[in-house]
Backbone as CSV, one residue per row, in Angstrom:
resi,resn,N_x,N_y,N_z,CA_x,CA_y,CA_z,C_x,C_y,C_z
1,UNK,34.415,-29.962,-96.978,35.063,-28.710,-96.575,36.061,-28.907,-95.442
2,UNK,35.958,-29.689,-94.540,36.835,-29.909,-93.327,38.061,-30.976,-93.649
3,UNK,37.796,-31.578,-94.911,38.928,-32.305,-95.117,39.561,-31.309,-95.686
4,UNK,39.109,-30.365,-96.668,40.204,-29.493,-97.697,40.642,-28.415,-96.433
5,UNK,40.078,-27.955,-95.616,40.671,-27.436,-94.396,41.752,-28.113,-93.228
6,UNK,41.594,-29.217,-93.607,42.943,-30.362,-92.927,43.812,-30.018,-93.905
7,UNK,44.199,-30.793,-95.110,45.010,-30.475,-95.852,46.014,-28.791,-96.021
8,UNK,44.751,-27.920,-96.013,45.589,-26.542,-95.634,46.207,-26.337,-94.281
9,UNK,45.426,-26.853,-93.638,46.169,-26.884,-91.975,47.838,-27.307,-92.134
10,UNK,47.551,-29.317,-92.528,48.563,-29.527,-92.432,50.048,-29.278,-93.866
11,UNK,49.924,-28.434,-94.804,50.897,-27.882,-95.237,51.132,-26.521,-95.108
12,UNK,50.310,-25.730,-94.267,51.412,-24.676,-94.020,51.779,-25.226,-92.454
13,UNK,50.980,-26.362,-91.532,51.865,-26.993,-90.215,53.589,-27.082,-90.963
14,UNK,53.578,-27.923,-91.956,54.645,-28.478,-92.064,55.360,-26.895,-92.313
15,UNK,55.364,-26.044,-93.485,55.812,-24.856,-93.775,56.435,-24.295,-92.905
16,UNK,55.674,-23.791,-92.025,55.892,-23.077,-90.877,56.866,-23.749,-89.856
17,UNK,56.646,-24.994,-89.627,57.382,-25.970,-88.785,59.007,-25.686,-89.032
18,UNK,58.848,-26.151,-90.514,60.191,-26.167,-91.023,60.963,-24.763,-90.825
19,UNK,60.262,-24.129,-91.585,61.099,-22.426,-91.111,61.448,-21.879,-90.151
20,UNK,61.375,-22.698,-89.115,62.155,-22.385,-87.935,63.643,-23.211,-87.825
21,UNK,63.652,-24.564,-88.204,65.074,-24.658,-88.387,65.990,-24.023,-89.131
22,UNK,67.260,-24.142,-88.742,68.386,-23.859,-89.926,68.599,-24.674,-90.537
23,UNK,68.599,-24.897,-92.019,69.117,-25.923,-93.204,68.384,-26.596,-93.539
24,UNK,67.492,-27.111,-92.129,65.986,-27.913,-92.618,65.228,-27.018,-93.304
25,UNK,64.928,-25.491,-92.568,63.922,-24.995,-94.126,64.786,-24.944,-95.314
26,UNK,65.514,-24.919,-95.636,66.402,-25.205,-96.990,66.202,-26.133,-97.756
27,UNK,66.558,-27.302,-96.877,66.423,-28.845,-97.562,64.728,-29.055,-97.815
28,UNK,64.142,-28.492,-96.732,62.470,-28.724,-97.023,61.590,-28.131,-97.918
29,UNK,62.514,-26.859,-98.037,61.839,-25.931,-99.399,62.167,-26.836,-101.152
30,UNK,63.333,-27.390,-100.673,63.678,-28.136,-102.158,63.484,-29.884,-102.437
31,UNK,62.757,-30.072,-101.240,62.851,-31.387,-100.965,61.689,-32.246,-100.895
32,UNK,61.181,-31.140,-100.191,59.660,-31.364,-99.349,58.383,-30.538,-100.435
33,UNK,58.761,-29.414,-99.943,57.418,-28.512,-100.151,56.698,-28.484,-101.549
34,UNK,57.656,-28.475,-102.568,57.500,-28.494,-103.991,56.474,-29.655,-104.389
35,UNK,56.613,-31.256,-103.533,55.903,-32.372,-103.799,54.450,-31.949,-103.253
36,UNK,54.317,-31.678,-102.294,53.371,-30.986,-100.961,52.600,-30.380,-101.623
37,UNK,53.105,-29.051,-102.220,52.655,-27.807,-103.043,51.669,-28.988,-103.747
38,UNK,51.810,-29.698,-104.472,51.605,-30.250,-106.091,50.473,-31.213,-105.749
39,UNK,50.863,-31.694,-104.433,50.046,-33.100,-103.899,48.190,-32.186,-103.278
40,UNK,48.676,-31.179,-102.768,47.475,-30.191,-102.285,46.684,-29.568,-103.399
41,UNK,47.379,-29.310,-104.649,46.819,-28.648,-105.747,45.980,-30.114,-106.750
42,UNK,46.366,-31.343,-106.449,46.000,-32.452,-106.849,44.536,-32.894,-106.319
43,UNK,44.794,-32.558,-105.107,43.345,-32.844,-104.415,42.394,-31.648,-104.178
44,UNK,42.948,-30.685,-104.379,41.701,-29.935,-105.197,41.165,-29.686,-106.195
45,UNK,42.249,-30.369,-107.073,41.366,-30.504,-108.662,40.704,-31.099,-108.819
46,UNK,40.554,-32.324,-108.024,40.060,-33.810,-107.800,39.014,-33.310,-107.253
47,UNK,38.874,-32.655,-106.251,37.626,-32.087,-105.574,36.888,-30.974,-106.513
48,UNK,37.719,-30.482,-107.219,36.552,-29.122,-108.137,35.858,-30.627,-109.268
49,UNK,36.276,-31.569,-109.358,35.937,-32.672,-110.478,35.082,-33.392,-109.932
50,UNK,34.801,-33.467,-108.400,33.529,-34.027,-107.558,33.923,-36.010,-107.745
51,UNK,35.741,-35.514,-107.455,36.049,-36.797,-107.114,35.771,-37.646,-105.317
52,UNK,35.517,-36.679,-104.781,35.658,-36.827,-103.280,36.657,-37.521,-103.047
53,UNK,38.347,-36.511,-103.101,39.418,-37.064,-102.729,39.993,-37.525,-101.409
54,UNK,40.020,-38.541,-101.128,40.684,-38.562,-100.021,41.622,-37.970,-99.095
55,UNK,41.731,-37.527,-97.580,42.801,-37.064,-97.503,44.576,-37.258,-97.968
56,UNK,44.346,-38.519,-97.669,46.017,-38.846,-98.296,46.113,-38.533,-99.448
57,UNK,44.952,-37.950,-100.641,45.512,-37.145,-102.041,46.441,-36.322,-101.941
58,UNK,46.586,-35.216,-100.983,47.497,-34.614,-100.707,48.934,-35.233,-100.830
59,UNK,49.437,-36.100,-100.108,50.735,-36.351,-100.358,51.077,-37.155,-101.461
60,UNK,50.234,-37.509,-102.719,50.421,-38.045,-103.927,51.434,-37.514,-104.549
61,UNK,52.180,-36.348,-104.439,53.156,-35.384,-105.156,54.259,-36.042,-104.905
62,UNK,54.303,-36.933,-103.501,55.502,-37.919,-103.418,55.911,-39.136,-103.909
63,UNK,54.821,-39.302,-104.865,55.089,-40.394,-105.235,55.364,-40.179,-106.879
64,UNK,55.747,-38.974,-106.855,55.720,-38.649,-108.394,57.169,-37.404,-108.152
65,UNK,57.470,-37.844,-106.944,58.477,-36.672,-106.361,59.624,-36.022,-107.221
66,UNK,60.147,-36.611,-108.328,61.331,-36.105,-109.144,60.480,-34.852,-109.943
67,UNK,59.308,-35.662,-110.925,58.694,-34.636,-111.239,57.567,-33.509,-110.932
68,UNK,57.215,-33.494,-109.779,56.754,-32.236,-109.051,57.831,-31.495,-108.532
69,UNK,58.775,-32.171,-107.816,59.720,-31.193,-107.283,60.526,-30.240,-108.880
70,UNK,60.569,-31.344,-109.513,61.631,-30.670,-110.703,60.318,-29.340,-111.364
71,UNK,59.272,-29.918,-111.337,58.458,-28.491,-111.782,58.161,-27.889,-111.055
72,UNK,58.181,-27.664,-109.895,58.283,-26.363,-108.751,59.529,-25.511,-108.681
73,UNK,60.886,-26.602,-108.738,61.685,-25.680,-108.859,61.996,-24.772,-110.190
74,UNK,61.904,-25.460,-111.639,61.714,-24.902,-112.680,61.216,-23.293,-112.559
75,UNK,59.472,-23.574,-112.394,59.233,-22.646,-112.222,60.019,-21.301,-111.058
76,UNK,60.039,-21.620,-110.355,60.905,-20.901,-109.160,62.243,-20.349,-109.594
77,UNK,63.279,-21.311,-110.064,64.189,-20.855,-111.060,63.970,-19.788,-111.439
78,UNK,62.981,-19.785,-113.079,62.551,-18.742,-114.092,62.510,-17.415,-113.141
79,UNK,61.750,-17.327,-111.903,61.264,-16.323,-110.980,62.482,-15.501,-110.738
80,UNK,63.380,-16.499,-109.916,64.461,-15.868,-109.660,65.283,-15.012,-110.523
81,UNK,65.424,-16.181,-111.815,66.590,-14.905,-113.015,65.697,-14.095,-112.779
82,UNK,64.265,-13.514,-113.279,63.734,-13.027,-114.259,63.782,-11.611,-112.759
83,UNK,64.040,-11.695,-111.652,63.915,-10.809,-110.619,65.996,-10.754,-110.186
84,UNK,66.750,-11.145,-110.604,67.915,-11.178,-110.717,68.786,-9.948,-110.845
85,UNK,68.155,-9.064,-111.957,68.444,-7.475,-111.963,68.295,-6.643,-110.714
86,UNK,67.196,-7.061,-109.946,66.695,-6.158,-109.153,67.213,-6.585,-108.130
87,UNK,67.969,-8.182,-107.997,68.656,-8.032,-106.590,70.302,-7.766,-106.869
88,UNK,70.581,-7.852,-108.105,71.765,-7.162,-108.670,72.197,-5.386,-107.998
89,UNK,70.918,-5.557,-108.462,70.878,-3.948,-108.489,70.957,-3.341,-106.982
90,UNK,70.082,-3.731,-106.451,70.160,-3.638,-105.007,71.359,-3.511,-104.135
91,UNK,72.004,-4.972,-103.854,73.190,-5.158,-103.332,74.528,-4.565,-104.208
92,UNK,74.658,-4.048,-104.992,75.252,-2.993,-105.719,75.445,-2.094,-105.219
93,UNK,74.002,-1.625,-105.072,74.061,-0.216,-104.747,74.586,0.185,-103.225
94,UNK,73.739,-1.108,-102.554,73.910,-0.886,-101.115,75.615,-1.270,-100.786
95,UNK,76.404,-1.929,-101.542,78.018,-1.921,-101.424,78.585,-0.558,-101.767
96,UNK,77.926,-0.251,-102.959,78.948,1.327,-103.399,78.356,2.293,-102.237
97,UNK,77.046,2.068,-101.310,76.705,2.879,-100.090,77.723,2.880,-99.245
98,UNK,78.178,1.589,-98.919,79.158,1.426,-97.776,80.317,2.055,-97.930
99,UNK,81.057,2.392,-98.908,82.273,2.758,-99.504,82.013,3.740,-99.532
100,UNK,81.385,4.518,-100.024,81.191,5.922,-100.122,80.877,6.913,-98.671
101,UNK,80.528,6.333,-97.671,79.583,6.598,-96.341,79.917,7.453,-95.431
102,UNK,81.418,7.205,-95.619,82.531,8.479,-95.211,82.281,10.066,-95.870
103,UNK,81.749,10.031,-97.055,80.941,11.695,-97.300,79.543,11.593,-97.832
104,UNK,79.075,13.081,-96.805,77.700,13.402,-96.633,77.154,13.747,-98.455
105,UNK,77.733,13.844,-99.373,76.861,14.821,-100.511,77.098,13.289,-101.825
106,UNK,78.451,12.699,-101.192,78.510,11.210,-101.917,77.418,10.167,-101.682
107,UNK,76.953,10.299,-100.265,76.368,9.143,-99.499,75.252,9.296,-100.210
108,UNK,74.194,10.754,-100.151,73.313,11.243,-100.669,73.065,11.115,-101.956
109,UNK,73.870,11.179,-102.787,74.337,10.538,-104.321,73.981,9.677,-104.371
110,UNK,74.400,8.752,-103.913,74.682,7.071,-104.227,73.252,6.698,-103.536
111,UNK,72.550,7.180,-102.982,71.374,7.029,-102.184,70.388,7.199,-103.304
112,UNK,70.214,8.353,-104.005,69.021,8.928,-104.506,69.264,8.217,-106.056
113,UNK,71.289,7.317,-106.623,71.128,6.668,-107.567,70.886,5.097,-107.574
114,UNK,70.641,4.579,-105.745,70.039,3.674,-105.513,68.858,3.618,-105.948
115,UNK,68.104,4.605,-105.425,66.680,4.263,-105.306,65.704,4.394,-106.730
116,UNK,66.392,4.906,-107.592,66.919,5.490,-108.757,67.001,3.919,-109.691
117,UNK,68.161,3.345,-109.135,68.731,1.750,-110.238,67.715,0.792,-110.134
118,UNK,67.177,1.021,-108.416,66.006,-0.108,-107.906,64.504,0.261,-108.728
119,UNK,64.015,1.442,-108.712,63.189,1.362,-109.188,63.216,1.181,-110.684
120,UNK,64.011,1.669,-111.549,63.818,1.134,-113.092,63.907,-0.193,-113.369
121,UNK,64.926,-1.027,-112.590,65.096,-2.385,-112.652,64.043,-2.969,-112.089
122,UNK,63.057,-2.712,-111.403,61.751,-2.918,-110.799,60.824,-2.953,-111.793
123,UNK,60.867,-2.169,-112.830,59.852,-1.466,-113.689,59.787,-2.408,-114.742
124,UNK,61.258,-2.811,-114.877,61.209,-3.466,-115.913,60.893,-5.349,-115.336
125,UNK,61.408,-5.920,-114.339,61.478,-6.940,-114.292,60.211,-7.715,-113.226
126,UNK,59.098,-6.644,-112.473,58.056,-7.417,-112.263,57.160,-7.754,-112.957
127,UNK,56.996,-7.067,-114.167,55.896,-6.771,-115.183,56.173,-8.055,-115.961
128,UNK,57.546,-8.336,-115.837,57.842,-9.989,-116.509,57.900,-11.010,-115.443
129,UNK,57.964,-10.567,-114.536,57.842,-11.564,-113.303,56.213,-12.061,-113.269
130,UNK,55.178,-10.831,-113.228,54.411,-11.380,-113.493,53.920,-11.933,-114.506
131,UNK,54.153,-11.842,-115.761,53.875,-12.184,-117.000,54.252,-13.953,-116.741
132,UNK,55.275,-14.198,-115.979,56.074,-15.733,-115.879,55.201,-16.088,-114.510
133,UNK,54.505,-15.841,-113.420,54.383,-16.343,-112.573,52.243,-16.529,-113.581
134,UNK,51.872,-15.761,-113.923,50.470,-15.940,-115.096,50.384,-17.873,-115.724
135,UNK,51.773,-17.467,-116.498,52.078,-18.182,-117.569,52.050,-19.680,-116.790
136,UNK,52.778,-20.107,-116.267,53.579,-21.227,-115.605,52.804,-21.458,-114.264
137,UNK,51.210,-20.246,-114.056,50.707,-20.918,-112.659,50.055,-21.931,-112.382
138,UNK,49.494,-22.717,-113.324,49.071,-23.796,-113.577,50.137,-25.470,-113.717
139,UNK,51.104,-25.253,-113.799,51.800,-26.082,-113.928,51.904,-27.005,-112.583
140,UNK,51.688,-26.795,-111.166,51.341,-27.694,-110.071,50.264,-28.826,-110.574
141,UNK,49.489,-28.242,-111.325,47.772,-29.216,-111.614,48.477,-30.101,-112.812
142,UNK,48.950,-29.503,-113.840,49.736,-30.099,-115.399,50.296,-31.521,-114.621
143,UNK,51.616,-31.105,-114.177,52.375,-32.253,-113.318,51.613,-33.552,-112.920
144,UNK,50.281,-33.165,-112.409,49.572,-34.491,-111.267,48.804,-35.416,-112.127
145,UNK,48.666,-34.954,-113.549,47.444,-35.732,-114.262,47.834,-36.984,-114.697
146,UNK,46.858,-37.743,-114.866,47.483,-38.720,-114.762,48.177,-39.528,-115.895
147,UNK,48.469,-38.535,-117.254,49.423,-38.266,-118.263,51.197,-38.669,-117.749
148,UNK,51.029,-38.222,-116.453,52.443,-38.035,-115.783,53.685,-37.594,-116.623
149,UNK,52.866,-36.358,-116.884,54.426,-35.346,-117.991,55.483,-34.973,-116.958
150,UNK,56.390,-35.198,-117.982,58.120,-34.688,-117.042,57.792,-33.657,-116.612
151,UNK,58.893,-32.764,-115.548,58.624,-31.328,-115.459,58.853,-30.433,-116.232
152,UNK,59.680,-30.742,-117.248,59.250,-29.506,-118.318,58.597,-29.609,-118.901
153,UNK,57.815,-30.882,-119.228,56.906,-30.612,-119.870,55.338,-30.374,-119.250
154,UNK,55.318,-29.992,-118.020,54.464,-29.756,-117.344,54.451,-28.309,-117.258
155,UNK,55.694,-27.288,-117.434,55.388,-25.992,-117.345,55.369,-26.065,-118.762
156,UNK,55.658,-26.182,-119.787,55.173,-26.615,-121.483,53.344,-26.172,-121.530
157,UNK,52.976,-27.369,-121.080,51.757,-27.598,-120.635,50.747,-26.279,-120.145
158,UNK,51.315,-25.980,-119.044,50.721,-24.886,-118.086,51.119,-23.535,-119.484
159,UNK,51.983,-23.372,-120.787,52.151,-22.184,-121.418,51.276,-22.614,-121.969
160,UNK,50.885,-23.504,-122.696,49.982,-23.635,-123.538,48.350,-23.510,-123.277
161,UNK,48.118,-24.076,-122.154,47.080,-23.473,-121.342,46.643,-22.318,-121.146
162,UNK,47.194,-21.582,-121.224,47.358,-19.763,-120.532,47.457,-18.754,-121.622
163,UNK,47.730,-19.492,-122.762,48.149,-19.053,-123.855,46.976,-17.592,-124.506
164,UNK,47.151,-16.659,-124.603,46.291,-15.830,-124.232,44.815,-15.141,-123.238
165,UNK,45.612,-15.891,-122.173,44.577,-15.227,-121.183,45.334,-14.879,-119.791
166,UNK,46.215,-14.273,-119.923,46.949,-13.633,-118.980,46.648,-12.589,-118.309
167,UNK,45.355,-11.839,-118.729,44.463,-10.644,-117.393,43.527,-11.333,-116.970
168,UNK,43.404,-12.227,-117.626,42.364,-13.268,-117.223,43.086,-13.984,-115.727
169,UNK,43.949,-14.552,-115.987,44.814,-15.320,-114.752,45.224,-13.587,-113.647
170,UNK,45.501,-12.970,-114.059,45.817,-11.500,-113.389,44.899,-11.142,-112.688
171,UNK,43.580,-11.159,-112.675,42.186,-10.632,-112.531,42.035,-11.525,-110.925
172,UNK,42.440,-13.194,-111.326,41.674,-14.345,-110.607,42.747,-14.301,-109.599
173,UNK,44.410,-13.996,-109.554,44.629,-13.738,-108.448,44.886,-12.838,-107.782
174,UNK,44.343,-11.170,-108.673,44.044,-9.979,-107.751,42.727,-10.562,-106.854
175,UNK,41.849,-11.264,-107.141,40.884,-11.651,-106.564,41.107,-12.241,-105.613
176,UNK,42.054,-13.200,-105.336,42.264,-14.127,-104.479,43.360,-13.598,-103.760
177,UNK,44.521,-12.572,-103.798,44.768,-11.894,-103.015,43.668,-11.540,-102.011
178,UNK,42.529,-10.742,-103.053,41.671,-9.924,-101.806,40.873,-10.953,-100.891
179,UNK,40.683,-12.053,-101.110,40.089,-12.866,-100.357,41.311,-13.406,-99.214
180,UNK,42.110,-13.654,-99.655,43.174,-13.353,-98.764,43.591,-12.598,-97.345
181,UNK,43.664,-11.370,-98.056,43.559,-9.996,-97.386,42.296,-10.089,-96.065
182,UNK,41.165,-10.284,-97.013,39.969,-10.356,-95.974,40.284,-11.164,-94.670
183,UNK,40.591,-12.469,-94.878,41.221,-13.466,-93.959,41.769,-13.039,-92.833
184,UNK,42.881,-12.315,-93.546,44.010,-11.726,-92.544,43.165,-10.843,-91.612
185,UNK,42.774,-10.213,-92.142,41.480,-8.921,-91.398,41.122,-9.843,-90.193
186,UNK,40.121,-10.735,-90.227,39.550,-11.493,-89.527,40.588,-12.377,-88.197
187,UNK,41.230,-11.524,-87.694,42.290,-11.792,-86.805,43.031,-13.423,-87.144
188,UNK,43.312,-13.184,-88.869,44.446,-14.385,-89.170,43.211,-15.927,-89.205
189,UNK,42.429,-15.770,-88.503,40.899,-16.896,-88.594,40.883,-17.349,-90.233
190,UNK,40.532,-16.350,-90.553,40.391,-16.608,-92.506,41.110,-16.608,-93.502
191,UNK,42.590,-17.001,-92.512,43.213,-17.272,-93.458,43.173,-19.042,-94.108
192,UNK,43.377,-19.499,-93.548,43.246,-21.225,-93.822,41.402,-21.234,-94.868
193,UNK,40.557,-20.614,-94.420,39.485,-20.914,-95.375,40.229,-20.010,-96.803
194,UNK,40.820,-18.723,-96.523,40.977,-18.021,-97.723,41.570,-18.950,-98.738
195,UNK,42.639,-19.466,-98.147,43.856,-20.688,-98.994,43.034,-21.396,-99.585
196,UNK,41.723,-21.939,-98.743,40.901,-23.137,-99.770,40.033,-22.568,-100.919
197,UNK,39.853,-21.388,-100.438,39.226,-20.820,-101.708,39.899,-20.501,-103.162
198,UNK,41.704,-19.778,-103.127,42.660,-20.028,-102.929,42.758,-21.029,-104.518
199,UNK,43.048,-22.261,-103.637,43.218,-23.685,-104.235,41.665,-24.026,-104.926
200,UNK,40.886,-24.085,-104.785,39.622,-24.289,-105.429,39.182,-23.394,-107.069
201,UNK,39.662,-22.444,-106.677,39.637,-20.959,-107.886,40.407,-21.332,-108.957
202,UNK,41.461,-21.119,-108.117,43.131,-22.075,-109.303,42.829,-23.295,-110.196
203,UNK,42.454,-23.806,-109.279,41.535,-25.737,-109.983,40.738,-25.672,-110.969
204,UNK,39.578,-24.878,-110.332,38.526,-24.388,-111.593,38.884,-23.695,-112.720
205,UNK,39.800,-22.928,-112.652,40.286,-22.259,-113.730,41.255,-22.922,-114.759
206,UNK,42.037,-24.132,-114.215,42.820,-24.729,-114.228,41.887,-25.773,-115.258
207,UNK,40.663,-26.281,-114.578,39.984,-26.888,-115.818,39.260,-26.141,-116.498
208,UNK,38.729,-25.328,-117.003,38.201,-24.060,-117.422,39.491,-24.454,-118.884
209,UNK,40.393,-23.625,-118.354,41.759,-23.561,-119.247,41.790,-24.844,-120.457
210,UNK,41.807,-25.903,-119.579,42.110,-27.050,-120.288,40.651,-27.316,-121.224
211,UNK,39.442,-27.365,-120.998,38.313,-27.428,-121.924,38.498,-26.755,-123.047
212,UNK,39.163,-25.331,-122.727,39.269,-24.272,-123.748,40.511,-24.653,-124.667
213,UNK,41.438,-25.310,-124.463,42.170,-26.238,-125.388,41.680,-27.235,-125.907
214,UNK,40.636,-27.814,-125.695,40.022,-29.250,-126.202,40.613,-30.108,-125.546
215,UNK,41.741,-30.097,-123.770,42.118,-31.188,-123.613,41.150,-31.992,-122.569
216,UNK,40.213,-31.620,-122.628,39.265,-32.431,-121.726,38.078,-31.481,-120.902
217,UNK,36.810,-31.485,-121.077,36.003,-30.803,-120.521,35.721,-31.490,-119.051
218,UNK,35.372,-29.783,-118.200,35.333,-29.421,-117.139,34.152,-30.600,-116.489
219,UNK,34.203,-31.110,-115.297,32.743,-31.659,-115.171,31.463,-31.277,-114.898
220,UNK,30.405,-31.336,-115.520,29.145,-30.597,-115.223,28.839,-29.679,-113.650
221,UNK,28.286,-28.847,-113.257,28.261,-28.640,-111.942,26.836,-29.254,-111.383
């Protein structure tokens, strides 16, 4: 437990670290974190498998760095189009605000057909946002095995996995939100255990998934 609590320590240390520079969180979000992400989700699969991973499992994502990073960003990509309308829509609206701002019954207009463009484009594009973030959440674990699939074929992988059980994956991280949540409650204390719970849930499910394809059963508990 105190090693998988190091590991969470030290990637949101680095996270956080980084997001205080300029350009470094940029370069570190596309550079860094994606391997990180993949290398942390590695050693907890390893640990739901009662490998007793070492700490340095964690940074294994670097040594496989083209394809973890290329399937983090993939996925991330998809996120973005698929939420693309809604920042379309947004900064649209909020330009034809500015132009218009000079009258009170225009401003009001363009206000109530903001909030108006945002929410239908909302309506329509989280419900697929989440449908794509379900689908493709498994693809950190796909990437690390020791198959070593490209990155597309690691979110490939992660569809085929998921492949009808998408309230199922919906359910496990309304759940892990709320364990989350709880964390935060606990003056920010529970958050670092929440994350391991978090990463442990994901793993298990993650092999769960894969038994239920026939690609390899879960290990006894």
């Amino acid at each position: 437990p105190w090693i998988s609590l190091g590991v969470i320590l030290v990637v949101t240390a680095i996270q956080f670290a980084c997001s205080f520079i300029p350009f470094v969180n940029i370069l570190a979000g596309v550079l860094v974190m994606p391997a990180l992400y993949a290398g942390a989700g590695w050693f907890f699969l390893r640990g739901v498998r009662r490998e007793n991973p070492p700490f340095e499992t964690a940074f294994e994502g670097f040594q496989r760095w083209p394809s973890t990073t290329g399937a983090v960003l993939l996925v991330s990509l998809g996120a973005m189009v698929i939420m693309l309308p809604v920042i379309v829509t947004t900064i649209g609206m909020a330009g034809l605000g500015a132009l218009l701002s000079g009258s009170r019954h225009a401003s009001d207009f363009t206000g109530a057909m903001a909030a108006t463009g945002v929410f239908f484009s909302m309506l329509i594009c989280v419900p697929i946002a989440a449908w794509w973030a379900a689908r493709t959440g498994m693809t950190v674990f796909a990437v690390m095995e020791p198959e070593r699939l490209p990155a597309l074929e690691a979110v490939k992988r992660s569809f085929a996995l998921t492949r009808g059980s998408f309230w199922r994956i919906v359910g496990l991280y309304l759940l892990c939100l709320l364990v989350t949540l709880v964390g935060c409650l606990a003056l920010c204390v529970g958050v670092l255990p929440a994350s391991v719970v978090t990463y442990y849930a994901y793993a298990h499910a993650y092999d769960q998934l894969k038994a239920r394809a026939g690609l390899g059963a879960p290990p006894a508990a």
